[in-house]
C-alpha positions in Angstrom: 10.1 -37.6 16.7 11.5 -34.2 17.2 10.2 -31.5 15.4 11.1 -27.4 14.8 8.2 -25.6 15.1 8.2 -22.4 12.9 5.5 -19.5 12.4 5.1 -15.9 10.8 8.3 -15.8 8.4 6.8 -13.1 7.1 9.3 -12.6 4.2 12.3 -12.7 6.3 14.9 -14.9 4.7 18.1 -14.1 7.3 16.1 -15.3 10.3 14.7 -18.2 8.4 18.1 -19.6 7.9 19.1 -18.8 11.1 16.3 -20.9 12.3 17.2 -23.7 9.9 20.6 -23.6 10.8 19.6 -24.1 14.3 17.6 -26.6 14.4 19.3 -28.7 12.0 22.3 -28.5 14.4 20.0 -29.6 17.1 18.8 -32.9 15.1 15.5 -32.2 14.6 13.6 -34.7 12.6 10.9 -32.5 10.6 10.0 -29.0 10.9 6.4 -27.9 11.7 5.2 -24.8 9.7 2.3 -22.8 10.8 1.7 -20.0 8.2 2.1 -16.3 7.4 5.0 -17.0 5.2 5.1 -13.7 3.2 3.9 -9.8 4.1 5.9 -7.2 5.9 9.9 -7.9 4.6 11.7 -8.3 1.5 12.2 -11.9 0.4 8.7 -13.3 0.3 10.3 -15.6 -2.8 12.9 -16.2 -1.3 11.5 -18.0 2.1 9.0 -20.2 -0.1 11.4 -21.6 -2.1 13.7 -22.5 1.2 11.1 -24.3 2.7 9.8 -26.1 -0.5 13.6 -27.2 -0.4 13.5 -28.8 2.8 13.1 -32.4 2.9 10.7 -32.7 5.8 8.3 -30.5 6.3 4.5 -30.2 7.6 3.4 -26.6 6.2 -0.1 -25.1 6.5 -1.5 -21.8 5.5 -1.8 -18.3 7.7 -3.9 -15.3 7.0 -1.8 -13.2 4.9 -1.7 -15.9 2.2 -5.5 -14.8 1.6 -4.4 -11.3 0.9 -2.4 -13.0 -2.1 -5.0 -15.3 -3.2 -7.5 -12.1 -3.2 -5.4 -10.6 -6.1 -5.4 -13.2 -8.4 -6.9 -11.8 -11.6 -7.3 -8.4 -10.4 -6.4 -5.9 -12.7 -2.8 -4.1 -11.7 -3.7 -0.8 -13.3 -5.9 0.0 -9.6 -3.5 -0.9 -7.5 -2.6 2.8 -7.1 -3.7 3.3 -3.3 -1.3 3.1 -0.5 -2.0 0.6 2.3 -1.8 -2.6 0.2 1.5 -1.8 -1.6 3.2 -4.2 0.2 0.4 -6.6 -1.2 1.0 -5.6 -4.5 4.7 -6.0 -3.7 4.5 -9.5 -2.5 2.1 -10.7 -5.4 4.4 -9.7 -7.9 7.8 -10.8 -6.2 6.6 -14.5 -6.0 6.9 -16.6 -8.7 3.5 -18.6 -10.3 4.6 -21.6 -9.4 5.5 -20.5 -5.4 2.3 -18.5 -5.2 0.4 -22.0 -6.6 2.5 -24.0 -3.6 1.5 -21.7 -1.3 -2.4 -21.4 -1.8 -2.1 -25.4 -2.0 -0.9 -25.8 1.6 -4.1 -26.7 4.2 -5.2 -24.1 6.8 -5.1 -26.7 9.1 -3.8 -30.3 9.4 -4.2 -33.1 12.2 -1.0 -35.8 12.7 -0.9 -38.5 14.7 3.1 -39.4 15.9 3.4 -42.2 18.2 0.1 -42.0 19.7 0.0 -38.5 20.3 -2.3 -36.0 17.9 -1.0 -32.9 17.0 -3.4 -30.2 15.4 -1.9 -27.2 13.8 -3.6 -24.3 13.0 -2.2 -20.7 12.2 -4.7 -19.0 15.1 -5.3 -20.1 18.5 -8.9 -19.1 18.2 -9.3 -22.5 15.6 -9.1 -24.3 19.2 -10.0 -21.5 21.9 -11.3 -19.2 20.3 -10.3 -15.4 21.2 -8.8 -16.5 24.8 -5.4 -15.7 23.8 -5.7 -12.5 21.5 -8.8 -11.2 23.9 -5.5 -10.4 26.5 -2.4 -10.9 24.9 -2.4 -9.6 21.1 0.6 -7.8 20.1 -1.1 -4.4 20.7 -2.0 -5.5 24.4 1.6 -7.3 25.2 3.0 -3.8 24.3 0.3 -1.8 26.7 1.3 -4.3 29.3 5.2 -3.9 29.3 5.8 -0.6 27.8 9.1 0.3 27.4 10.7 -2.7 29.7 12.4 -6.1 27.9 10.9 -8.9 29.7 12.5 -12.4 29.9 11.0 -15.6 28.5 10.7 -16.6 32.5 8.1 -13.4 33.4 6.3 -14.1 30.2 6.2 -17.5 31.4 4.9 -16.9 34.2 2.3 -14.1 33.6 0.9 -16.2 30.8 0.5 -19.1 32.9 -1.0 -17.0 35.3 -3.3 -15.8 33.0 -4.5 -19.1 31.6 -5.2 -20.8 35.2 -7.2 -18.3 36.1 -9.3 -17.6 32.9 -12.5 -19.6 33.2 -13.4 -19.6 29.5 -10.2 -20.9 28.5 -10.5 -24.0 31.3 -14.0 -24.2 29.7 -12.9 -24.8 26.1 -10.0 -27.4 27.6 -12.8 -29.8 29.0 -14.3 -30.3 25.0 -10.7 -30.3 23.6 -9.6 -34.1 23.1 -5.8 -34.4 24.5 -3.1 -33.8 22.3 -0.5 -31.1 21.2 -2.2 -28.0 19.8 0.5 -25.7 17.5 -0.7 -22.4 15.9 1.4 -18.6 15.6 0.1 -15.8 14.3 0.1 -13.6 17.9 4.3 -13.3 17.6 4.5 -14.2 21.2 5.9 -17.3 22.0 4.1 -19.4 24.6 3.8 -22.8 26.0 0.8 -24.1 28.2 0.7 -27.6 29.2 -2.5 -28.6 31.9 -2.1 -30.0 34.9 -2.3 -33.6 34.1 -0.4 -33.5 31.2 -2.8 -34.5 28.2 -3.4 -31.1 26.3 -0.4 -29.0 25.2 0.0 -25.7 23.5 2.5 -24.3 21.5 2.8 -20.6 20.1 6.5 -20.8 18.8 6.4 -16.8 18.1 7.3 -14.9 15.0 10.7 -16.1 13.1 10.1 -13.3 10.8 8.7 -10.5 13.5 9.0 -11.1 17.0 6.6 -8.6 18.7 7.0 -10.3 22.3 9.3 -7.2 24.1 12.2 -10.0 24.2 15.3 -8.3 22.8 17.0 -12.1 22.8 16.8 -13.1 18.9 14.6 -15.4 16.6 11.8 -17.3 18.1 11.0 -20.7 17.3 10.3 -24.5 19.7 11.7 -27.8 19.7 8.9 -30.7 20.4 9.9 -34.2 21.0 7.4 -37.0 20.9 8.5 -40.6 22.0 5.1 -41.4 23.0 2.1 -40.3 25.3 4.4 -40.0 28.4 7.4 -38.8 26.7 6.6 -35.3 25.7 8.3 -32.4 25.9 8.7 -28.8 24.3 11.7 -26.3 24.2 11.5 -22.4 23.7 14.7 -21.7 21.6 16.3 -17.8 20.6 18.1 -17.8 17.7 21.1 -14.6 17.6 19.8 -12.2 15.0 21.8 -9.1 13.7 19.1 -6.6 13.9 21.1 -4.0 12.7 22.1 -5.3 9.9 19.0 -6.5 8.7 17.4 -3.0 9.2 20.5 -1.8 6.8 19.6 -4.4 4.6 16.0 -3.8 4.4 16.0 0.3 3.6 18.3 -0.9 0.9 15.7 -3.4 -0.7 13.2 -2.6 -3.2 10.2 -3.4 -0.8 11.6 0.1 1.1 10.8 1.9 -2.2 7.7 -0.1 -3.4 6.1 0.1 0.2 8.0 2.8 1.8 5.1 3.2 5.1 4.5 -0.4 5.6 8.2 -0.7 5.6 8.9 2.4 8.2 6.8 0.4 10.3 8.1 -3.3 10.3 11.7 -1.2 10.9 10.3 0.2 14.0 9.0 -2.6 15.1 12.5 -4.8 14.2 14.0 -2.1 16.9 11.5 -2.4 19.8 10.4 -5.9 19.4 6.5 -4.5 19.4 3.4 -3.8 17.9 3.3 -0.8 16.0 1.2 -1.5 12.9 -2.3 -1.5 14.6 -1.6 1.6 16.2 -0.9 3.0 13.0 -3.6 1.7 11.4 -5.7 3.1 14.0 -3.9 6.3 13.8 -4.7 6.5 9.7 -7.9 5.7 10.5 -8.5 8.5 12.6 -6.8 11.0 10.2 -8.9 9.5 7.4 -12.2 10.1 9.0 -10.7 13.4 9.9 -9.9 14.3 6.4 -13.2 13.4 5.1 -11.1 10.5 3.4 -13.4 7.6 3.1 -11.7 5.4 0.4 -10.7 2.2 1.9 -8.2 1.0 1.5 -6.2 3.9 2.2 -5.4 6.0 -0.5 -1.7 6.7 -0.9 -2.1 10.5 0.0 -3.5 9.8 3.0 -1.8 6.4 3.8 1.7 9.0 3.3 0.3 11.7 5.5 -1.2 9.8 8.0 2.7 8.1 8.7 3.9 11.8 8.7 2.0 13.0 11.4 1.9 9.7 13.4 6.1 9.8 13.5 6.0 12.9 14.3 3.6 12.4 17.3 6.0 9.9 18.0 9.0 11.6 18.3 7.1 14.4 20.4 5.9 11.9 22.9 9.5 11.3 23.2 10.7 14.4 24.4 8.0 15.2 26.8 
């Protein structure tokens, strides 16, 4: 059995076909969804109806599909503050009976293919708990490599690194029963197999918003199964027209709608890192600052606060 593994769409409808496309072309079998299909660009609609299309498919939820199912019934006339516009956005982009096939999906599921079990989760932490995002979130993968592109060979090997050294992690390997363990969510892509060969992980990345300082395309992994012995996984990059996209995106109504949020997925389309938590942080500060304790941000603040971080930005810059 081969199957694409796919994660954090995120709304982004170009790089989801491009994925597709791919791994059609490379005879997969069935594709492997691990969640976070909407939130942060334009075509949240648009990516749940592609993959309710497909004819294969193993899909389960991610975080941001709470956000969604925490609107339900809310009344739309206080919907007026300025971090959750792209929320409000999403919610009323997707049609009923998309948002009703995408609260459906599990938040985890367990297959067994050949012999071999294969867990899927959206999180890592559902099998390791925070022995992944304690070291290598987004925010920290960005501390760690600054302004350098890295290959998928030093990740590779800094990861692994990482992982045969950390006791906690080796710890939670002894109570995990072997099999293939697949989750996102982080937007790095990763791989992890132990030494004998029983337990496997798989972080295929972020189709929609790869935040792993790789300036080499879409992330996603192959995984073939023939049986217990036969196993093996391949990290694929899929050519992406950044560019473009970012044209296409400031022209799309989600630029208008959720102008900040969008500012900062742009950014971090162009550097390939995290840049939302350290503007949320930033807000945060500026909030407290303010005296501004409404939560979540109003859109004054929410405005302000992406003012004066750019501008910090651009400062940094030039010194």
């Amino acid at each position: 059995m081969r199957f694409a593994i796919v994660s954090d769409v995120h709304g982004n409808l170009p790089a989801l076909n491009a994925v597709i496309e791919d791994a059609e072309k490379n005879k997969t079998d069935s594709f492997i969804f691990a969640g976070d299909y909407c939130l942060s660009n334009p075509y949240p609609d648009e990516c749940i109806s592609r993959i309710r299309n497909l004819d294969k498919k193993y899909c389960i939820r991610g975080n941001e599909e709470a956000y969604l199912e925490n609107l339900i019934g809310k009344d739309k006339r206080s919907w007026t503050d300025g971090q959750m516009q792209i929320s409000y956005y999403c919610f009323q982009k997707i049609s009923p009976d998309n948002l009703e096939y995408l609260l459906s999906m599990p938040e985890q599921m367990k297959l067994d293919i050949h012999g071999v079990t294969l867990h899927v989760a959206h999180s890592s932490e559902a099998f390791i708990s925070d022995c992944e995002h304690r070291e290598w979130s987004t925010a920290q993968v960005a501390m760690r490599y600054q302004d350098r592109w890295i290959t998928p060979e030093v990740f590779c090997a800094d990861i692994r690194r990482y992982f045969d050294e950390n006791k906690r992690f080796q710890g939670f390997l002894e109570d995990l029963e072997n099999g293939i363990y697949i989750f996102g969510h982080s937007h790095i892509q990763w791989n992890y197999r132990t030494d004998d060969g029983k337990k496997l992980f798989i972080n295929p990345g972020s189709c929609g918003l790869p935040l792993d300082c790789m300036d080499m395309g879409i992330p996603y992994s192959i995984l073939d199964v023939l049986d217990c012995d036969h196993i093996a996984v391949e990290e694929r990059r899929v050519p992406f027209p950044v560019g473009e996209y970012i044209k296409t995106l400031r022209q799309s109504d989600q630029f208008i709608r959720a102008n900040v949020w969008s500012r900062v997925i742009i950014r971090e389309h162009e550097t390939k890192r995290e840049h939302l938590f350290f503007f949320l942080k930033f807000a945060e500060e500026y909030a407290v600052r303010t005296g501004d304790m409404q939560r979540p941000f109003s859109a004054s603040t929410w405005e302000k606060a992406y003012e004066l971080w750019e501008a910090s930005l651009k400062k940094e810059k030039t010194l």
